[in-house]
C-alpha positions as protocol buffer text, in pm:
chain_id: "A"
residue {
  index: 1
  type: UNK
  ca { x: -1492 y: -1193 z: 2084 }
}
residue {
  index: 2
  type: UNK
  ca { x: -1547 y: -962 z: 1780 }
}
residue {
  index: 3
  type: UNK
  ca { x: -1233 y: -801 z: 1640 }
}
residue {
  index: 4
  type: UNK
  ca { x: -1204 y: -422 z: 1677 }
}
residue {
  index: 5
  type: UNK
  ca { x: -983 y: -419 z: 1345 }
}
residue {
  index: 6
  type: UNK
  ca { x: -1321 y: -408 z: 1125 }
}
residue {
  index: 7
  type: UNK
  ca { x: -1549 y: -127 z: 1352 }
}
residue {
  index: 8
  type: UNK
  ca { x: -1641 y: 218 z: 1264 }
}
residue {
  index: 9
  type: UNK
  ca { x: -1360 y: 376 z: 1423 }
}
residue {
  index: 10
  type: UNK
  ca { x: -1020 y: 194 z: 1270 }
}
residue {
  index: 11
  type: UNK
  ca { x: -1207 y: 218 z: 934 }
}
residue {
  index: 12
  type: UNK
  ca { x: -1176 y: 587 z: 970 }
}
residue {
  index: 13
  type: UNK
  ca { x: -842 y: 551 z: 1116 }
}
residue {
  index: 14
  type: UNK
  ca { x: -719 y: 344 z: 814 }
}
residue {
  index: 15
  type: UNK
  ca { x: -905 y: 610 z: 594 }
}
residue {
  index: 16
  type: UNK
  ca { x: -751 y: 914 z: 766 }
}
residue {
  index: 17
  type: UNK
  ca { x: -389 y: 713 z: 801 }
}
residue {
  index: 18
  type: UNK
  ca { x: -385 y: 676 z: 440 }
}
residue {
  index: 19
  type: UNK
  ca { x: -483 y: 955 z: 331 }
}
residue {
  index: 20
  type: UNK
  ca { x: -229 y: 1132 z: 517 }
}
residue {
  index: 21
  type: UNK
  ca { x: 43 y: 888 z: 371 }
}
residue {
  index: 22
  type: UNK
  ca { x: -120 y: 981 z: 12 }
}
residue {
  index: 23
  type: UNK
  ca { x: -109 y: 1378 z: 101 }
}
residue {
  index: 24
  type: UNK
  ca { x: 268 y: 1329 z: 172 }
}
residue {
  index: 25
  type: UNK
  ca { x: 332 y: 1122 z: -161 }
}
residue {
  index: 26
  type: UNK
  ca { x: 127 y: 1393 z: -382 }
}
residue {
  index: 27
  type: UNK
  ca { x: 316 y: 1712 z: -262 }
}
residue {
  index: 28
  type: UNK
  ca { x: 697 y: 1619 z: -401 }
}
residue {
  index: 29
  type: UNK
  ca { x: 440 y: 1456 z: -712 }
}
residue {
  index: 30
  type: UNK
  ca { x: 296 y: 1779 z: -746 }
}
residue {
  index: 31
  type: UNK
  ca { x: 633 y: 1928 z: -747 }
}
residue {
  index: 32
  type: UNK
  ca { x: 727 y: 1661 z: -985 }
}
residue {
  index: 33
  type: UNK
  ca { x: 445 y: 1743 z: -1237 }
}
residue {
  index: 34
  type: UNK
  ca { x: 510 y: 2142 z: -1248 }
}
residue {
  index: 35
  type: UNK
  ca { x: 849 y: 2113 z: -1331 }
}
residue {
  index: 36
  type: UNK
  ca { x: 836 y: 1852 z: -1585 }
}
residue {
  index: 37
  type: UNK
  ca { x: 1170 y: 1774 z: -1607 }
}
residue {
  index: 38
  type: UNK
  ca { x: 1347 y: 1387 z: -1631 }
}
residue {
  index: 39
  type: UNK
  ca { x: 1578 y: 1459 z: -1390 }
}
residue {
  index: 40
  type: UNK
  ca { x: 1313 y: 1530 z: -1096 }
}
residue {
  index: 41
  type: UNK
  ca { x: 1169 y: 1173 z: -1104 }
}
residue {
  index: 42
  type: UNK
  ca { x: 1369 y: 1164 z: -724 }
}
residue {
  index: 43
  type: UNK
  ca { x: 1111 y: 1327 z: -613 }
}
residue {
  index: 44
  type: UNK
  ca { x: 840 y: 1049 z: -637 }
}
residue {
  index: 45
  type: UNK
  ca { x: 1105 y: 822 z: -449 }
}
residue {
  index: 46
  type: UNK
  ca { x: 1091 y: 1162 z: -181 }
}
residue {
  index: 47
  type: UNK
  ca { x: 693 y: 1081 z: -198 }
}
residue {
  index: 48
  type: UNK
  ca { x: 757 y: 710 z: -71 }
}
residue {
  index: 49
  type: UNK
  ca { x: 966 y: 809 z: 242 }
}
residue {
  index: 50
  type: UNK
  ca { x: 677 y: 1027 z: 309 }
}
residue {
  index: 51
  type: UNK
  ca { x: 462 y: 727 z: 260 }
}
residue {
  index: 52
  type: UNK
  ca { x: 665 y: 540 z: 432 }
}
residue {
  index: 53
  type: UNK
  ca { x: 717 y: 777 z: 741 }
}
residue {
  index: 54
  type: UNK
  ca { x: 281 y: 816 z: 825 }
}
residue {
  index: 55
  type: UNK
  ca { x: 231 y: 421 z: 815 }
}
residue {
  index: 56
  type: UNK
  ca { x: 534 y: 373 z: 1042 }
}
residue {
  index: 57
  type: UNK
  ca { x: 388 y: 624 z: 1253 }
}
residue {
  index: 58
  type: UNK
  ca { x: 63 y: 457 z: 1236 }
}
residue {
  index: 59
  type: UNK
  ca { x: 194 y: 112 z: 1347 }
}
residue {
  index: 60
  type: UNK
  ca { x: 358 y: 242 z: 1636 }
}
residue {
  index: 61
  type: UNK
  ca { x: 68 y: 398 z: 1765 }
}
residue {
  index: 62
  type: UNK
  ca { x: -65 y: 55 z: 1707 }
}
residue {
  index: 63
  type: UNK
  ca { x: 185 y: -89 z: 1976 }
}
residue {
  index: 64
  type: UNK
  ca { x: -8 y: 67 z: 2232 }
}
residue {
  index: 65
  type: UNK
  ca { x: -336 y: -49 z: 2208 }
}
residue {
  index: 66
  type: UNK
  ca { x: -421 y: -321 z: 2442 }
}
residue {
  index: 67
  type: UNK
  ca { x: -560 y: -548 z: 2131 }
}
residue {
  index: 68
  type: UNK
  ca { x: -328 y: -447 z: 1867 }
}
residue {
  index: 69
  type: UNK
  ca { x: -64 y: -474 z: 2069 }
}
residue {
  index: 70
  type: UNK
  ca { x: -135 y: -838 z: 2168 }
}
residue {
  index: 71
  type: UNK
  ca { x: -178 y: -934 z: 1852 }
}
residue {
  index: 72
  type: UNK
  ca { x: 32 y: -939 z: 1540 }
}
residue {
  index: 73
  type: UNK
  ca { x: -197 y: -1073 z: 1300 }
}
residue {
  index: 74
  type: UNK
  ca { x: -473 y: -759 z: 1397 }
}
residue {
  index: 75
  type: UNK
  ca { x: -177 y: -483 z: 1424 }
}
residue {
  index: 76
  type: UNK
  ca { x: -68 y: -677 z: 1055 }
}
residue {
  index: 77
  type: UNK
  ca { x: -420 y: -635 z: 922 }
}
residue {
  index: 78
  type: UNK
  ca { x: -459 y: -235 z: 1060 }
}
residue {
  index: 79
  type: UNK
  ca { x: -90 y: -136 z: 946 }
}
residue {
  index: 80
  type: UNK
  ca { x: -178 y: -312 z: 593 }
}
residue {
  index: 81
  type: UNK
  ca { x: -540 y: -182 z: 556 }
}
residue {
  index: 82
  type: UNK
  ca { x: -399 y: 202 z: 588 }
}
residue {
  index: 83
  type: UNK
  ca { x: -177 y: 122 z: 295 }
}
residue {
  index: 84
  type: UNK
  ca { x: -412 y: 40 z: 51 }
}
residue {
  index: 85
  type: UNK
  ca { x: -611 y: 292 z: 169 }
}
residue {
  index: 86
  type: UNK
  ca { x: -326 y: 535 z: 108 }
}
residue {
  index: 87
  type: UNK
  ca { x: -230 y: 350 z: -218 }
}
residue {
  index: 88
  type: UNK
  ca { x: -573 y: 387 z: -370 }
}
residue {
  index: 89
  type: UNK
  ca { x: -603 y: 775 z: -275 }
}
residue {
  index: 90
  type: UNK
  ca { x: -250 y: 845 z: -419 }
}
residue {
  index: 91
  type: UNK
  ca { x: -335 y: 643 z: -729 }
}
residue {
  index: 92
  type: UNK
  ca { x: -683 y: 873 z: -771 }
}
residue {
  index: 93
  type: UNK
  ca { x: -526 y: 1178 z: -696 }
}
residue {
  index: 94
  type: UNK
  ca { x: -230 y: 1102 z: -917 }
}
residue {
  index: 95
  type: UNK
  ca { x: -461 y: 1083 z: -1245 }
}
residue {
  index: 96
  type: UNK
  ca { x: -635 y: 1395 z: -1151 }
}
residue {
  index: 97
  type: UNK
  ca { x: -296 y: 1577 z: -1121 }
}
residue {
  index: 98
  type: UNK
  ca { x: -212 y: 1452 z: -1490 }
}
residue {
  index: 99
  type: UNK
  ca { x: -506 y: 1511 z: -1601 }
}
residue {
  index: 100
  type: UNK
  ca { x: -456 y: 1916 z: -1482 }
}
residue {
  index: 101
  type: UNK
  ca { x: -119 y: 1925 z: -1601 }
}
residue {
  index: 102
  type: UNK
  ca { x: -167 y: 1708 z: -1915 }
}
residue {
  index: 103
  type: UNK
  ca { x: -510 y: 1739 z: -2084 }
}
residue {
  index: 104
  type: UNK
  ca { x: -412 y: 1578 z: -2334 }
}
residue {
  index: 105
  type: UNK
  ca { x: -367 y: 1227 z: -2144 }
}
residue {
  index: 106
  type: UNK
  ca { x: -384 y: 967 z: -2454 }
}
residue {
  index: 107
  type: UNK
  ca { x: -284 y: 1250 z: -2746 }
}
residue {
  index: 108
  type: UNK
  ca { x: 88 y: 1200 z: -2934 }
}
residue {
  index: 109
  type: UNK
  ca { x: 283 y: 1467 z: -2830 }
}
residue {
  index: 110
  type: UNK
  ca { x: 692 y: 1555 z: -2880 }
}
residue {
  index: 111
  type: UNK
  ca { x: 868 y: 1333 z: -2609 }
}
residue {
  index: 112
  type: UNK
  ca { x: 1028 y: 1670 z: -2483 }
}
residue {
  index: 113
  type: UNK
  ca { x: 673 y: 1796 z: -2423 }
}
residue {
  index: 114
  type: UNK
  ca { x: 570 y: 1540 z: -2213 }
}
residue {
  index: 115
  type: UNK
  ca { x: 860 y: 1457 z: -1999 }
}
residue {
  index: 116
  type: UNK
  ca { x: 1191 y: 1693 z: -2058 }
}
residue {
  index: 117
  type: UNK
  ca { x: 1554 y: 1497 z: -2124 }
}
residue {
  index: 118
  type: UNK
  ca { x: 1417 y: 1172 z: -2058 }
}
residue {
  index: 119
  type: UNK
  ca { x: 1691 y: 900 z: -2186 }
}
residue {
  index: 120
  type: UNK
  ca { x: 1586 y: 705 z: -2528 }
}
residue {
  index: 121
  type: UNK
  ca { x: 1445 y: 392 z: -2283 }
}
residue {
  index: 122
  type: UNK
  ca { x: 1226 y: 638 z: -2067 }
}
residue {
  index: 123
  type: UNK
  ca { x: 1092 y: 849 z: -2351 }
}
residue {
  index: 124
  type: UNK
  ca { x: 689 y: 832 z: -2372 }
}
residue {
  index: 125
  type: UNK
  ca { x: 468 y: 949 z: -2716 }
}
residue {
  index: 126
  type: UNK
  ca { x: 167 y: 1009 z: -2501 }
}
residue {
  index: 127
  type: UNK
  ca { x: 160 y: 1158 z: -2121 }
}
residue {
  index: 128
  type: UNK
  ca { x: -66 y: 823 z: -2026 }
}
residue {
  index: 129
  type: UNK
  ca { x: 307 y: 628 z: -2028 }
}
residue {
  index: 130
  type: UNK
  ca { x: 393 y: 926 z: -1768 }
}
residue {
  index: 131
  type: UNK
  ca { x: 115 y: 827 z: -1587 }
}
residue {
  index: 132
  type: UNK
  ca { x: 212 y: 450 z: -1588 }
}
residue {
  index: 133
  type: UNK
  ca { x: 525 y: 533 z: -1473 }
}
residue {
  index: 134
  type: UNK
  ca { x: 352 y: 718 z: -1165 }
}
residue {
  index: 135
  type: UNK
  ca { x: 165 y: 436 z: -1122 }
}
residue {
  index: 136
  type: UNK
  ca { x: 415 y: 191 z: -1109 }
}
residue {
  index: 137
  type: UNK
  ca { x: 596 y: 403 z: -828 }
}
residue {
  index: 138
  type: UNK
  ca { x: 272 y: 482 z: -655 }
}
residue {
  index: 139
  type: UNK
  ca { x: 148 y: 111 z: -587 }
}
residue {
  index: 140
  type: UNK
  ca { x: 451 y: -104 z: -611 }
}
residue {
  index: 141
  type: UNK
  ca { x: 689 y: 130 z: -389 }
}
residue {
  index: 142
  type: UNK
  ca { x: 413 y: 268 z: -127 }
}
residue {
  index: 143
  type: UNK
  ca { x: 290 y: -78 z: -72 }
}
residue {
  index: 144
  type: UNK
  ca { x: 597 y: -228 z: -89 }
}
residue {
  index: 145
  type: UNK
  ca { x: 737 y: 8 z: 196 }
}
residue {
  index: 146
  type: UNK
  ca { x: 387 y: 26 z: 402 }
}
residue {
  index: 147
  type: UNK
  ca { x: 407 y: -384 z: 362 }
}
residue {
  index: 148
  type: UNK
  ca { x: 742 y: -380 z: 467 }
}
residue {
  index: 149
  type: UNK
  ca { x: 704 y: -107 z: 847 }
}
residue {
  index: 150
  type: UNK
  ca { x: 367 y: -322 z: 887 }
}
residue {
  index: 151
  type: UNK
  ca { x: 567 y: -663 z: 907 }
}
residue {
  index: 152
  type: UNK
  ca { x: 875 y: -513 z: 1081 }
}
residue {
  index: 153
  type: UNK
  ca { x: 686 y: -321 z: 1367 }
}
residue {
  index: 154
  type: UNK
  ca { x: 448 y: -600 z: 1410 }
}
residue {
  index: 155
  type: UNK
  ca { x: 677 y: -845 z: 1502 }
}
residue {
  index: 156
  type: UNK
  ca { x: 980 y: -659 z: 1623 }
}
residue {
  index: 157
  type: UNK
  ca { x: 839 y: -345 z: 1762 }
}
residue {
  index: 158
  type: UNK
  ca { x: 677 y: -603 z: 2037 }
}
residue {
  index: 159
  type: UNK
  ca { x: 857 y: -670 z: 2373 }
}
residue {
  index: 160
  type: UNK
  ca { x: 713 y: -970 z: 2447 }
}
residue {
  index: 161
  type: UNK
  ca { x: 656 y: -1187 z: 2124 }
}
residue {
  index: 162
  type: UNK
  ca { x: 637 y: -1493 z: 2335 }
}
residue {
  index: 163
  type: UNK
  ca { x: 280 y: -1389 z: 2456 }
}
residue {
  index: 164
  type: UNK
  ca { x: 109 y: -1310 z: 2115 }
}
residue {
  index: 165
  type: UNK
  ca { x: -262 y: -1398 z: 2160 }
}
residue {
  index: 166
  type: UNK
  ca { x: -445 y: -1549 z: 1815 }
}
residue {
  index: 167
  type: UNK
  ca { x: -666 y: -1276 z: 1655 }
}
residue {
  index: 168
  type: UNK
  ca { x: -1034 y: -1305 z: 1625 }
}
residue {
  index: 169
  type: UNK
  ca { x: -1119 y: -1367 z: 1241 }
}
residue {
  index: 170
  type: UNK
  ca { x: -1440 y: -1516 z: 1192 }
}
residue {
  index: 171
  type: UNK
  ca { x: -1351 y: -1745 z: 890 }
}
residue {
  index: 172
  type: UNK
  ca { x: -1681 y: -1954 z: 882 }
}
residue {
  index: 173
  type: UNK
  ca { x: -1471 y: -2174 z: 648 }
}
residue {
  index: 174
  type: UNK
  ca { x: -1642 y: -2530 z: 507 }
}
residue {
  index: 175
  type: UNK
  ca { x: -1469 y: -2843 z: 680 }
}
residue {
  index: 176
  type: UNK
  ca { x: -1386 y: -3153 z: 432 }
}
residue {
  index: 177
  type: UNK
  ca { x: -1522 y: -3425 z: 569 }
}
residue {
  index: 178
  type: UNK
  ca { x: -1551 y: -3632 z: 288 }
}
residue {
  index: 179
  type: UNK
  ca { x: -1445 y: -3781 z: -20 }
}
residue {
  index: 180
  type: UNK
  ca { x: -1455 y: -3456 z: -230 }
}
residue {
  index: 181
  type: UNK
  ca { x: -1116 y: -3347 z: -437 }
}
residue {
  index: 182
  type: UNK
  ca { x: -871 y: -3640 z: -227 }
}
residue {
  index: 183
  type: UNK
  ca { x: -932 y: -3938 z: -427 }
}
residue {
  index: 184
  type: UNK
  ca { x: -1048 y: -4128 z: -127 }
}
residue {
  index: 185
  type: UNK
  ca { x: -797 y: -4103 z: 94 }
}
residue {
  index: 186
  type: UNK
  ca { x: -814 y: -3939 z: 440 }
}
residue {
  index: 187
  type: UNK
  ca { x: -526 y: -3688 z: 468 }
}
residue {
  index: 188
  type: UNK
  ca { x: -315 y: -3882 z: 767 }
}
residue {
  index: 189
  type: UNK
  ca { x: -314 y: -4201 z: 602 }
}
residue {
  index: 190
  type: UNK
  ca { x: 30 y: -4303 z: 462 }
}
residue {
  index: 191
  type: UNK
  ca { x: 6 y: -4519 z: 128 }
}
residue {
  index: 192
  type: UNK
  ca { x: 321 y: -4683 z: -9 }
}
């Protein structure tokens, strides 16, 4: 049986999925940008619920579909797929809105310039260390809570986890039949 998880239609989904997730980081980012102020950065934390809230909303519609929902491996695969969609679009997106709001992306500026009453250990010379900031929240806290609502929902969002059926991966995967990389010995045999 071919998997659905890799057809025409849940690549869209995981496209459209994650770029909603990424539309919901960017606004409080956007907000974040304008005002320029230290004391905002709770907003890009905002932008992660967000996040957070589409690809849990994605991998409960997941729980009804007859495949996904027989199958955590394929509903683990879809939930994490929309992530990095959402993760790379959010990432893009970011650097264009720095780019609009700091032309000057690798120029030394005044700290107070770039980022307004940041403390002495969060004070950048050039807006690209704002920018690494952003990235750091963009990829390590949206993947780390899409990871996170893909693994929970899978598994616990099920009613009957006792019945999981084995998703269809073609693997194609080279068996080791021989003598290569074991030194000779076959892999049950017990040596003292």
């Amino acid at each position: 049986m071919k998997t659905p998880t890799f057809n025409k239609k849940h690549l869209t989904e995981y496209l459209f999925f994650g770029a909603m997730a990424a539309l919901l980081y960017l606004i409080p980012l956007f907000f974040y940008l304008t005002n320029n102020r230290y004391e905002n950065s709770y907003y890009l934390y905002i932008g992660n619920a967000l996040f957070f809230l589409v690809i849990f909303y994605y991998n409960m519609r997941l729980l009804y579909r007859p495949y996904d929902k027989s199958r955590a491996v394929s509903m683990l695969m879809s939930g994490h797929l929309a992530t990095i969609c959402g993760v790379i679009i959010s990432v893009l997106v970011a650097t264009l809105l720095m780019v609009a709001f700091q032309p000057g992306l690798f120029t030394a500026k005044s700290s107070d310039a770039i980022l307004n009453n940041a403390p002495a250990n969060a004070e950048v010379i050039r807006p690209s260390g704002w920018l690494f900031m952003i990235y750091v929240n963009a990829v390590i806290c949206n993947f780390g809570a899409g990871a996170l609502i893909s693994i929970m929902v899978s598994y616990a969002g099920k009613r009957n986890q006792t019945k999981d059926k084995p998703a269809h991966v073609d693997t194609h995967l080279p068996v080791n039949h021989g003598n290569e990389g074991g030194a000779g010995r076959h892999p049950h045999h017990r040596h003292a």
